[in-house]
DRENTOR-361296 format. One line per 2 residues: number of its first residue (from 0); their letters; for each residue x, y, z of N, C-alpha, C. Coordinates in nm, 4 decimals, decimal comma. Layout:
NUM = a = X Y Z X Y Z X Y Z | ...;
END
This chain:
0 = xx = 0,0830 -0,1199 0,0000 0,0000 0,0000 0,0000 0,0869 0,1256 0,0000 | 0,0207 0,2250 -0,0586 0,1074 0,3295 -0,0118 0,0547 0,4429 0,0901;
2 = xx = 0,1463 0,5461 0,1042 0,1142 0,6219 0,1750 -0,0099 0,7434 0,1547 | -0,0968 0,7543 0,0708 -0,2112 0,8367 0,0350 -0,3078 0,7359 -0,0002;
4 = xx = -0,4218 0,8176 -0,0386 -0,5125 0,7314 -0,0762 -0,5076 0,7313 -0,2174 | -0,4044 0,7435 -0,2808 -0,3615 0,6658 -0,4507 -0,2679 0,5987 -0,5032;
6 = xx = -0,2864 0,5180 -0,5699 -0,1645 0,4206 -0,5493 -0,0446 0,4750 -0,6652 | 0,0842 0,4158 -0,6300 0,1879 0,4364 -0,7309 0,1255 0,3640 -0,8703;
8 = xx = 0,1460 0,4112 -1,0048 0,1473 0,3827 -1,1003 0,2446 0,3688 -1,2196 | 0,2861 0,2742 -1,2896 0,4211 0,2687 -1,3735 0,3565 0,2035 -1,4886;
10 = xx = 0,3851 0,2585 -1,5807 0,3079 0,2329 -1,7686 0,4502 0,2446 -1,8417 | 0,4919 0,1564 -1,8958 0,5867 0,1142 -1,9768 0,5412 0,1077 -2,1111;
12 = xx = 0,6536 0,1516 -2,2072 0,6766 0,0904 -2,3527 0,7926 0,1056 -2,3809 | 0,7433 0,0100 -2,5415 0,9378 -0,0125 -2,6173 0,9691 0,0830 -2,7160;
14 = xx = 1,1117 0,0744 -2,6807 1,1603 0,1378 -2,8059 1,1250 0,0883 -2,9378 | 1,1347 0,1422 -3,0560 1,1562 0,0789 -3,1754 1,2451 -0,0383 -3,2292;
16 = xx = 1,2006 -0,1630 -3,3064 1,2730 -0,2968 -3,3011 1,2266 -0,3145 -3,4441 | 1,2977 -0,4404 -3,5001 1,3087 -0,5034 -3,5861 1,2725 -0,4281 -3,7451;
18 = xx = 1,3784 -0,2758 -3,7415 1,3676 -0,2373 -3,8696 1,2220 -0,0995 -3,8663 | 1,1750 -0,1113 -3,7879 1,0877 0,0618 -3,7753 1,1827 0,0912 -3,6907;
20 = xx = 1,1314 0,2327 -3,7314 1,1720 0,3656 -3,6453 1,0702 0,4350 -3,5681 | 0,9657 0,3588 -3,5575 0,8437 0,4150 -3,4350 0,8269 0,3000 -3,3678;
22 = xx = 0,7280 0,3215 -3,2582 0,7072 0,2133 -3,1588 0,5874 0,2555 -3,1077 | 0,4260 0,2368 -3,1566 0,3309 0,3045 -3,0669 0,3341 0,2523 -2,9544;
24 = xx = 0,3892 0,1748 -2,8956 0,3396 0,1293 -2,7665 0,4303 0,2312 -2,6668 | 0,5361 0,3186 -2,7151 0,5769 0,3799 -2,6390 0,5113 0,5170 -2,6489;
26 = xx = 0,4971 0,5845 -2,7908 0,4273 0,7444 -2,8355 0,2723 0,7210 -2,7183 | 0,2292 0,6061 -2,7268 0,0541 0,6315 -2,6980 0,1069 0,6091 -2,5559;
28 = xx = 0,1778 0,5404 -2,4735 0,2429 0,5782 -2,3358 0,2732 0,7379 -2,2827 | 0,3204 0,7735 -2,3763 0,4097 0,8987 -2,3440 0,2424 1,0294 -2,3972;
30 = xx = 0,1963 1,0268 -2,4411 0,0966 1,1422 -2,4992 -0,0142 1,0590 -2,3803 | 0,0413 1,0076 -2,2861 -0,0591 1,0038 -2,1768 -0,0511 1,1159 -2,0595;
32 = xx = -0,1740 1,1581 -2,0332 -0,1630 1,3039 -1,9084 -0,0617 1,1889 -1,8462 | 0,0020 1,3012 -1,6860 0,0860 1,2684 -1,6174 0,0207 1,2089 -1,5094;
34 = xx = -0,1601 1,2513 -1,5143 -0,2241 1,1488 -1,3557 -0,3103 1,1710 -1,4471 | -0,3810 1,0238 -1,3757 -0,4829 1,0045 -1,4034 -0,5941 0,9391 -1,2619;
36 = xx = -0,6964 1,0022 -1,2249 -0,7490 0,9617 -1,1542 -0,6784 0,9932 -1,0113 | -0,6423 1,1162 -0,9687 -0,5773 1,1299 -0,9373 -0,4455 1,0719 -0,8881;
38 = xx = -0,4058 0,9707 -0,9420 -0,2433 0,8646 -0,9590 -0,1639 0,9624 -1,0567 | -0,0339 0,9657 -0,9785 0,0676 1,0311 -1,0362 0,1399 0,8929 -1,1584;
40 = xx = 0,1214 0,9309 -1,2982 0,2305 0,7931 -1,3766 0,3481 0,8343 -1,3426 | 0,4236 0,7143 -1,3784 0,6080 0,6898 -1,4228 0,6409 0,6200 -1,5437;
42 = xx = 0,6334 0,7014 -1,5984 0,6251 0,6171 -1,7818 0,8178 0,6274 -1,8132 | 0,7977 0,4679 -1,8761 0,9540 0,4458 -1,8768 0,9643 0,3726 -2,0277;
44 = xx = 1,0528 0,4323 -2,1469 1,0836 0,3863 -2,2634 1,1360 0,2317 -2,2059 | 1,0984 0,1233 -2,2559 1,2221 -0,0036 -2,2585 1,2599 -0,0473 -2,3555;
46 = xx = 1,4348 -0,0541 -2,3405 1,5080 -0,1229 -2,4261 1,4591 -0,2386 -2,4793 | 1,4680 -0,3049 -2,6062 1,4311 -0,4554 -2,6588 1,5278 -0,5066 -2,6568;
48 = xx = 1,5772 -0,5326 -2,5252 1,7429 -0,6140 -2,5746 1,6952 -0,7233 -2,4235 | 1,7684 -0,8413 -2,4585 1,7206 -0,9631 -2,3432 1,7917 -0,9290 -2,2353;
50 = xx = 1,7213 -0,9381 -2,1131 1,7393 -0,9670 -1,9862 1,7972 -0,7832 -1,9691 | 1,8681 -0,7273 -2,0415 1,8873 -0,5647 -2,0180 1,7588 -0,5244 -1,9557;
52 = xx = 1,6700 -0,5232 -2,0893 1,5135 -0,4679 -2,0714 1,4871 -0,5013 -1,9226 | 1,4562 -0,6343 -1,8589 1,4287 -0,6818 -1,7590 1,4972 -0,5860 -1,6042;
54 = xx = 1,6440 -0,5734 -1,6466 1,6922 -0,5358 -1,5474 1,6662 -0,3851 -1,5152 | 1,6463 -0,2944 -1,6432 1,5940 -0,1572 -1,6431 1,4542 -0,1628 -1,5570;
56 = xx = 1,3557 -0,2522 -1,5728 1,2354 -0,2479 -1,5548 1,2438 -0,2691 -1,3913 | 1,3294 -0,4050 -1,3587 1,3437 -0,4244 -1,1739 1,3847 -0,3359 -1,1475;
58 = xx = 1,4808 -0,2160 -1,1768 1,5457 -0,1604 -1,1020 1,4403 0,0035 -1,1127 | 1,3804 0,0356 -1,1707 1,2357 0,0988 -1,1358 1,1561 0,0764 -1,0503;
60 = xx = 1,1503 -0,0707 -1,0818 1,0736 -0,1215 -0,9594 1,0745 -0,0969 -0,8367 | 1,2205 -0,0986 -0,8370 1,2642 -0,1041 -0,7035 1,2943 0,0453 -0,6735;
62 = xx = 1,2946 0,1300 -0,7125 1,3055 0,2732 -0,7070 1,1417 0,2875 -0,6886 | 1,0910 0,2754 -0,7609 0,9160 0,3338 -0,7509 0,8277 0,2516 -0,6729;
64 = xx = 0,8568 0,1495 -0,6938 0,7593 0,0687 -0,5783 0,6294 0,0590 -0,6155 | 0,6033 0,0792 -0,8021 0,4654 0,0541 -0,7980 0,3505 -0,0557 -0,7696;
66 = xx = 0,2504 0,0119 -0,7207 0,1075 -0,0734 -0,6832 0,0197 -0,1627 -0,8354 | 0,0572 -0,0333 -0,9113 0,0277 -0,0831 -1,0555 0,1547 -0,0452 -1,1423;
68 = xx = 0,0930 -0,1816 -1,2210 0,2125 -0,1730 -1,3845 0,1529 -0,2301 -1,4413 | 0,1493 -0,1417 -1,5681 0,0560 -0,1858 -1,6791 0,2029 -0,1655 -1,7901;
70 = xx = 0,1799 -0,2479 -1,8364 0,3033 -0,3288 -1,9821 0,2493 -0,2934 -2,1020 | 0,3171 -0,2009 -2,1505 0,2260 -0,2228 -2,3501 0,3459 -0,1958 -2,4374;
72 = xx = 0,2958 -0,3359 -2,5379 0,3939 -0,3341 -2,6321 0,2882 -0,3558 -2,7610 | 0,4040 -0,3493 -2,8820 0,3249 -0,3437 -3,0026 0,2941 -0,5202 -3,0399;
74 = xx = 0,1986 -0,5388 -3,1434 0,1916 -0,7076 -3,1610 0,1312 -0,6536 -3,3564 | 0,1783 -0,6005 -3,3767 0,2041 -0,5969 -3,5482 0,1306 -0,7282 -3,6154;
76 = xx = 0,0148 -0,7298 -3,6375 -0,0934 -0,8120 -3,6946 -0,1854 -0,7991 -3,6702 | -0,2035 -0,7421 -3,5127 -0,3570 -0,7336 -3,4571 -0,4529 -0,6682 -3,4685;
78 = xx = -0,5461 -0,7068 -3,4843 -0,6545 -0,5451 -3,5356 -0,7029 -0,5218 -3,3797 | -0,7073 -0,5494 -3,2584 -0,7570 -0,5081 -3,1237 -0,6782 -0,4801 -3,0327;
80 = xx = -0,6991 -0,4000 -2,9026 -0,6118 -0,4153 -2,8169 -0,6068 -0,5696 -2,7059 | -0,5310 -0,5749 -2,6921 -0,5399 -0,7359 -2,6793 -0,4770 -0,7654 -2,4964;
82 = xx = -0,5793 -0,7531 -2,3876 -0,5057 -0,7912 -2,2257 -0,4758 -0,9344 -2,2182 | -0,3186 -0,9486 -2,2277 -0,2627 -1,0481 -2,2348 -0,2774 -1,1246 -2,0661;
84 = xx = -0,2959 -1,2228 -2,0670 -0,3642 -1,3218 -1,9379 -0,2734 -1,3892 -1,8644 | -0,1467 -1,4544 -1,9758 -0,1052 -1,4908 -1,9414 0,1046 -1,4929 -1,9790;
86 = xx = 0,1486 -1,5236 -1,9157 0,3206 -1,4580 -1,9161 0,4054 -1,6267 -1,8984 | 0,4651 -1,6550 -1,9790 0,5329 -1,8106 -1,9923 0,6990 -1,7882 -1,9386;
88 = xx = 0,7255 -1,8555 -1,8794 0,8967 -1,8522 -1,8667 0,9873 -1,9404 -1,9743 | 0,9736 -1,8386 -2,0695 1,0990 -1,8851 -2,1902 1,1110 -1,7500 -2,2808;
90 = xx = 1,2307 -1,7706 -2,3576 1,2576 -1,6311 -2,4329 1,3223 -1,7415 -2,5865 | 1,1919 -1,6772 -2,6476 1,2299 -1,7746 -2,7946 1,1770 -1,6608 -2,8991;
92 = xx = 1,2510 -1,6585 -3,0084 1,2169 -1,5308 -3,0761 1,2815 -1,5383 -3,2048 | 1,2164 -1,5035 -3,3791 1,2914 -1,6076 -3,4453 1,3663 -1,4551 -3,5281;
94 = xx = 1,3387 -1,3456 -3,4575 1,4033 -1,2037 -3,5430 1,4813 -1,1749 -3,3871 | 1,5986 -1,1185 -3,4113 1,6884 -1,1039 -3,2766 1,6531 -0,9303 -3,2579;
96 = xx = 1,7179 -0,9104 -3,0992 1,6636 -0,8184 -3,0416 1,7292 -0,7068 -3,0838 | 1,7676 -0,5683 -2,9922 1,8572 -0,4578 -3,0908 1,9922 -0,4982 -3,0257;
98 = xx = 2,0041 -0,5603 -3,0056 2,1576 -0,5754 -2,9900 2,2072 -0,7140 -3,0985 | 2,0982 -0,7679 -3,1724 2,1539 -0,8610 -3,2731 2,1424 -1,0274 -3,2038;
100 = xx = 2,0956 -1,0004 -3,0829 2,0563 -1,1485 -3,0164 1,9821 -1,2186 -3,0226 | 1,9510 -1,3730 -3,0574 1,8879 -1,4197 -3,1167 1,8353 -1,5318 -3,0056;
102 = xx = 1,7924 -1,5674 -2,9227 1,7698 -1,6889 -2,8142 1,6564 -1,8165 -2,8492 | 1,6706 -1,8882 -2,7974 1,5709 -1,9832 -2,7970 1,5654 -2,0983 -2,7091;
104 = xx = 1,4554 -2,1484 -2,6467 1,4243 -2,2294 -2,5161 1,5192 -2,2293 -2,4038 | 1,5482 -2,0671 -2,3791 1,6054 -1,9917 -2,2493 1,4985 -1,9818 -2,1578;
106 = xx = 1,4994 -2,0303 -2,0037 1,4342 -1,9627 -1,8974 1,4649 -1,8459 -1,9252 | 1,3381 -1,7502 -1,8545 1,3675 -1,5939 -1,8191 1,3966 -1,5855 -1,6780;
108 = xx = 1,3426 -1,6730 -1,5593 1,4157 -1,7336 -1,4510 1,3871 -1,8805 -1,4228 | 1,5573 -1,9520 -1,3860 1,5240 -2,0530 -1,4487 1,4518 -2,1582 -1,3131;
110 = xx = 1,4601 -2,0386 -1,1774 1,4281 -2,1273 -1,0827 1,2318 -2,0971 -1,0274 | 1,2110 -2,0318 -1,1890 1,0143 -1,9550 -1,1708 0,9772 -2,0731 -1,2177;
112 = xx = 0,8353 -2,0407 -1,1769 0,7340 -2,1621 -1,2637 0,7028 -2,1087 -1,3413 | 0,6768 -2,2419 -1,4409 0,6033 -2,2552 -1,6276 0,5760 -2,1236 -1,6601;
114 = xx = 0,4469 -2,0582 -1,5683 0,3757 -1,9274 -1,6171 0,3001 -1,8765 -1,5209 | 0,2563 -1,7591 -1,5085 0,1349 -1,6732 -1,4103 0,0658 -1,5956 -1,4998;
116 = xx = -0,0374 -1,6085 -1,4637 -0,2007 -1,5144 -1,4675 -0,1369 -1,4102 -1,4320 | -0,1948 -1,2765 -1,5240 -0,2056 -1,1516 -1,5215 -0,2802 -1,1315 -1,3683;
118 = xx = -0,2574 -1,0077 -1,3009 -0,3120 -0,9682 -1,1670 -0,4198 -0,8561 -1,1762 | -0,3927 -0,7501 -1,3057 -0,5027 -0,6685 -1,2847 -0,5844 -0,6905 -1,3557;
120 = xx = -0,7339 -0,5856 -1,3138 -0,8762 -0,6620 -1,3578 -0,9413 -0,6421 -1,5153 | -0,8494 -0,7589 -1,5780 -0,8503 -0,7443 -1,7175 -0,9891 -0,7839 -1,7265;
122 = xx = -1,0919 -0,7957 -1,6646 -1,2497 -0,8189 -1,7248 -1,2645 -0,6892 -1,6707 | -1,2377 -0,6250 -1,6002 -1,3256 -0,4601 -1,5902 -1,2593 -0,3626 -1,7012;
124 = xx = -1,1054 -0,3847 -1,7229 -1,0594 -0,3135 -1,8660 -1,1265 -0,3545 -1,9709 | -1,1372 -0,4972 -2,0120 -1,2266 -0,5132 -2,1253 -1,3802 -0,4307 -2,1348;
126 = xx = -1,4393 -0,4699 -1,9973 -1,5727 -0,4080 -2,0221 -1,5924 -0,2472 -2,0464 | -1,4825 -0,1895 -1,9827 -1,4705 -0,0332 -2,0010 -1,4352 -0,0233 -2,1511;
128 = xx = -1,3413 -0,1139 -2,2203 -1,3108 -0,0437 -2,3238 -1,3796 -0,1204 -2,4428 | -1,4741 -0,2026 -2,4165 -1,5891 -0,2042 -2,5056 -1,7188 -0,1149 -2,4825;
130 = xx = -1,7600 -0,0752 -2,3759 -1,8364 0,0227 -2,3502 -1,7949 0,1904 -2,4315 | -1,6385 0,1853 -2,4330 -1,6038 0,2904 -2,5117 -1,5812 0,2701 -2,6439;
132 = xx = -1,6585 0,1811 -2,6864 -1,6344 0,1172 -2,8335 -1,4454 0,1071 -2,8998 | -1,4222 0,1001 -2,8391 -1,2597 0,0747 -2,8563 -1,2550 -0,0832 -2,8784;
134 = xx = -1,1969 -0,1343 -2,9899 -1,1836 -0,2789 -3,0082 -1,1078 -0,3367 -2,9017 | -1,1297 -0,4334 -2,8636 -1,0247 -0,5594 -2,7702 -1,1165 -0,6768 -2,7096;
136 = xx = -0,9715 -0,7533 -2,6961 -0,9937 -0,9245 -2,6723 -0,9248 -0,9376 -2,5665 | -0,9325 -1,0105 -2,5261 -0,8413 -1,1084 -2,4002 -0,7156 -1,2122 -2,5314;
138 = xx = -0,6009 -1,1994 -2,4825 -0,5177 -1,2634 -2,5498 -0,4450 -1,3812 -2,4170 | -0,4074 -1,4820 -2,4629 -0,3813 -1,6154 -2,3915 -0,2073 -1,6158 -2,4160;
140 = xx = -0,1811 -1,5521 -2,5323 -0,0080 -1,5222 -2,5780 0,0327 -1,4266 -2,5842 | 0,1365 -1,4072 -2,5158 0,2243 -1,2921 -2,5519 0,3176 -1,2765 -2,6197;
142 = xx = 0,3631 -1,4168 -2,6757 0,4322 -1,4694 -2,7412 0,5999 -1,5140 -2,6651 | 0,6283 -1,5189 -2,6951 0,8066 -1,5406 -2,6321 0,9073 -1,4445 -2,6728;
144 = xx = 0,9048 -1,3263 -2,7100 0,9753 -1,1928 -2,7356 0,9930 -1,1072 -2,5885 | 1,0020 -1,0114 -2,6257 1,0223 -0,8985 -2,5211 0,9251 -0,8793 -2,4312;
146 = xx = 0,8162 -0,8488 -2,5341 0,6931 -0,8471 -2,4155 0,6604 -0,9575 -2,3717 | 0,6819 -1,0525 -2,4072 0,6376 -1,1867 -2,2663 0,7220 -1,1966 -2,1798;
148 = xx = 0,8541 -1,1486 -2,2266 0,9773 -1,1019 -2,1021 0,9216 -1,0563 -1,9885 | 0,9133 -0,9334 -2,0095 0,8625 -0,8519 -1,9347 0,7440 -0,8872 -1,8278;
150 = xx = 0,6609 -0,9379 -1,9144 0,5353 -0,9592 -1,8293 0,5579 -1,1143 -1,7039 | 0,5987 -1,1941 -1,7980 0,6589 -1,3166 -1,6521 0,7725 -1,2601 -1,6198;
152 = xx = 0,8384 -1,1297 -1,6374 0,9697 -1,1014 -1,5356 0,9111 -1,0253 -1,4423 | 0,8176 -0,9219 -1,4344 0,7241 -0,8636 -1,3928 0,6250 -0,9400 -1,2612;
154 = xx = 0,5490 -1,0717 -1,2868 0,4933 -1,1227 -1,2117 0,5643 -1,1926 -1,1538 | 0,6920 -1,2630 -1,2049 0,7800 -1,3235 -1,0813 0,7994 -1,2039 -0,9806;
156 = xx = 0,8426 -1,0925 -1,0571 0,9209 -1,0036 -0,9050 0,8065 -0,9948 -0,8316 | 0,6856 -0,9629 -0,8850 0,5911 -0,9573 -0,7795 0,5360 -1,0817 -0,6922;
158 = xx = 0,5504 -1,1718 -0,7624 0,5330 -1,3263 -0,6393 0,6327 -1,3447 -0,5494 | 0,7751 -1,2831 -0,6244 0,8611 -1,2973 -0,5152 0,9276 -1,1652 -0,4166;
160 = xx = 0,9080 -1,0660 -0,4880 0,9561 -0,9713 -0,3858 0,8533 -0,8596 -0,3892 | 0,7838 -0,8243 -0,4290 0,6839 -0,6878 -0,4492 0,5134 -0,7746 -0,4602;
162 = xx = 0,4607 -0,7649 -0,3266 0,3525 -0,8674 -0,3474 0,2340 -0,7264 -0,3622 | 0,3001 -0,6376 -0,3420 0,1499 -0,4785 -0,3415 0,1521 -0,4559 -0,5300;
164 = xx = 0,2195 -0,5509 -0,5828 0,2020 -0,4684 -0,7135 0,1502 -0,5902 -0,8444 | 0,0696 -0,4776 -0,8627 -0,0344 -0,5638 -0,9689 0,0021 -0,5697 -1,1512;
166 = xx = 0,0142 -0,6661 -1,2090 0,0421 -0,6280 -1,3487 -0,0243 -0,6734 -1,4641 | -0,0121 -0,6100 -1,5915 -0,1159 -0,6561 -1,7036 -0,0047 -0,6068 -1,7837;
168 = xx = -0,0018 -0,6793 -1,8979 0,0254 -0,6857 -2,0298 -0,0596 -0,6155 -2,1626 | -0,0601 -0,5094 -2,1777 -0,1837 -0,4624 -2,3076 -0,0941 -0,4687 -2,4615;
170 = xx = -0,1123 -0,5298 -2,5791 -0,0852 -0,5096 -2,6700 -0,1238 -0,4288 -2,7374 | -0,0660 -0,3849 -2,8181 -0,1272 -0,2533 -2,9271 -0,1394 -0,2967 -3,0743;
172 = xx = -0,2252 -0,2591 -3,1499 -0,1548 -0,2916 -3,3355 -0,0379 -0,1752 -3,3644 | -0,0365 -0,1741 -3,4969 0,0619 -0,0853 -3,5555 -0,1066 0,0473 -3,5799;
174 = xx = -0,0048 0,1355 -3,6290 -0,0555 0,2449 -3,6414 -0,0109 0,3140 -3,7601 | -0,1118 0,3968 -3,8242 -0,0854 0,3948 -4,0269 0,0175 0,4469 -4,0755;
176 = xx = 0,1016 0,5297 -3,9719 0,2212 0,5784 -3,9904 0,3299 0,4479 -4,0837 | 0,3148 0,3658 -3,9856 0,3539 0,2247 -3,9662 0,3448 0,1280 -4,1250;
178 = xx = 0,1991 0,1623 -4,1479 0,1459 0,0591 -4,2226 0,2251 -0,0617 -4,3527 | 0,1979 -0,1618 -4,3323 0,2657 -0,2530 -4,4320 0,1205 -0,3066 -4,4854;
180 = xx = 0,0923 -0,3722 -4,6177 0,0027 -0,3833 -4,7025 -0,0384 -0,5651 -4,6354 | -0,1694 -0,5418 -4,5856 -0,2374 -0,6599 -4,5094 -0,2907 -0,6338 -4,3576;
182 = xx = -0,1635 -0,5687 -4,3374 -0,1802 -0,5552 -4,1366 -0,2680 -0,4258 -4,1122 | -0,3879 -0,4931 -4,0051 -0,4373 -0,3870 -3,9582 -0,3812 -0,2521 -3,8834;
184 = xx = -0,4618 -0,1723 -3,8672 -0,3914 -0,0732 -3,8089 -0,4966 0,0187 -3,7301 | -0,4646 0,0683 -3,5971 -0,5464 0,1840 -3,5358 -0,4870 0,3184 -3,4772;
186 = xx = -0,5403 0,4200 -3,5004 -0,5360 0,5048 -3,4793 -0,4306 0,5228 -3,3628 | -0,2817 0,6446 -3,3456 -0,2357 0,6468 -3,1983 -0,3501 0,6910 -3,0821;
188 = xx = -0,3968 0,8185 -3,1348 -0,5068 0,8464 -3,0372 -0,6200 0,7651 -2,9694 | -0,6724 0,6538 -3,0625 -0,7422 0,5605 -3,0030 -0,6392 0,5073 -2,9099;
190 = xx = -0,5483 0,4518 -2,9507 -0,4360 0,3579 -2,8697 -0,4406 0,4174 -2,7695 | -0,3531 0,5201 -2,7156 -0,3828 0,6137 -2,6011 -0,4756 0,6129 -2,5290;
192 = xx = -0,6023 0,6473 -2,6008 -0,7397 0,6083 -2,5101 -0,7667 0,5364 -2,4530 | -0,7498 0,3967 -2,4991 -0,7865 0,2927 -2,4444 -0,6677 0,1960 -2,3263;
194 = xx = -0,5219 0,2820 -2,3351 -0,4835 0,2570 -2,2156 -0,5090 0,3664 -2,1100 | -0,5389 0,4604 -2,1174 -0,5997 0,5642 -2,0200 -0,7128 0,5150 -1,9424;
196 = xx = -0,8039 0,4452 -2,0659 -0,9606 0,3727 -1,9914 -0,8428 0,2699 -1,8967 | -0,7669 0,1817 -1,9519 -0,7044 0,0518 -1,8704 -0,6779 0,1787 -1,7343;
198 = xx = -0,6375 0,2187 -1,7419 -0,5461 0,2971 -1,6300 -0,6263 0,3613 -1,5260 | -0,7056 0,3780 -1,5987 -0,8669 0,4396 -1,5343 -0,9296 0,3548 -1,4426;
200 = xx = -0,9528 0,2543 -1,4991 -1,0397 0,1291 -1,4680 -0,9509 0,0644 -1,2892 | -0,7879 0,0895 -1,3577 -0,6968 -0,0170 -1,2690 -0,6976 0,0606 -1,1329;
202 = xx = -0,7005 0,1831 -1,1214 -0,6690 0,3033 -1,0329 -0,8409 0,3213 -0,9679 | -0,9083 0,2821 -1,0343 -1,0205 0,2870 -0,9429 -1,0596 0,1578 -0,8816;
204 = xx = -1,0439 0,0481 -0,9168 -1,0017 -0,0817 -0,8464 -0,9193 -0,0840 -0,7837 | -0,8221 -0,0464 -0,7605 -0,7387 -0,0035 -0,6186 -0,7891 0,0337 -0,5424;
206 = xx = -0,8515 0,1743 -0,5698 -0,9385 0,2479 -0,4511 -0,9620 0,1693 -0,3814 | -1,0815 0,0944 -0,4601 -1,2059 -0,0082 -0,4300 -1,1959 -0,0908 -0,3299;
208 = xx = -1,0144 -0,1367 -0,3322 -1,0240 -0,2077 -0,2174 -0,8793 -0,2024 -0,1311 | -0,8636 -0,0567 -0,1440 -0,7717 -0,0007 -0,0266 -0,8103 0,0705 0,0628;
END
């Protein structure tokens, strides 16, 4: 818990990877107000490089101490925003990261279990952000890249050392800036929106039961 009646908040995205030079999951992070609901954010660019990324992200952690962390990265195919459920312990990836690294059937820790369930209330984000007609699904993969890094590096620290802090995974599509001929695409400003509703939603479920 913290010390007021609002909790710490930390909203992450990535840099640009595999050949773009944008990254909405970081622009629609960053063109987010600085509170929301009255929660002060800590929005932090992350590196796409293995186990780096990870260590940038703990060591925030451990500086900020957030109650919430909400994760968004891009997933380049998707036409929805997509609350990822679930976070696997392996790092398999068949395009290498920005440092040129390429891994496959690596633990991300090798002494965690298989996988963990997302913690925040990805059925009240969904319902908010279909009520705001904003597309999204519940996603079961995050795949084995960066962002599934993150998200089982994320819920280990919190099973094992940070038990006040809650986390979700949101994917984004690309955005038309972006566009390649097939792949859907949405708007940054929608994007934005609909992690603001997430952020909205997560910060008043805290309240709810602090």
């Amino acid at each position: 818990m913290t010390n007021s009646s609002n909790p710490r908040v930390m909203i992450t995205g990535f840099q640009p990877f595999d050949q773009d030079t944008i990254n909405p999951s970081w622009m629609a992070v960053d063109a987010l107000p600085a509170q929301i609901e009255g929660a002060n954010l800590t929005k932090i660019e992350l590196p796409v490089q293995w186990f780096t990324t990870l260590t940038v992200l703990e060591q925030a952690i451990e500086q900020q101490q957030p109650d919430i962390l909400m994760l968004v990265g891009l997933a380049a195919g998707r036409d929805k925003i997509s609350l990822e459920r679930v976070g696997i312990n392996l790092c398999e990836a068949s395009i290498p990261d920005n440092a040129g690294v390429t891994l496959a059937d690596t633990p991300i820790f090798p002494e965690g279990p298989t996988a963990y369930f997302s913690t925040l209330p990805y059925r009240k984000m969904k319902a908010a952000l279909d009520e705001a007609g904003i597309p999204a699904k519940y996603s079961f993969t995050a795949g084995a890249f960066l962002c599934n890094h993150v998200l089982y590096g994320s819920l280990h620290l919190a099973a094992t050392r940070y038990p006040q802090m809650k986390v979700i995974f949101v994917h984004v599509p690309s955005i038309p800036q972006m566009a390649k001929e097939g792949v859907p695409v949405m708007e940054l400003e929608t994007i934005s929106k609909a992690l603001e509703i997430c952020l909205k939603t997560a910060v008043t479920d805290w309240k709810e039961h602090h």
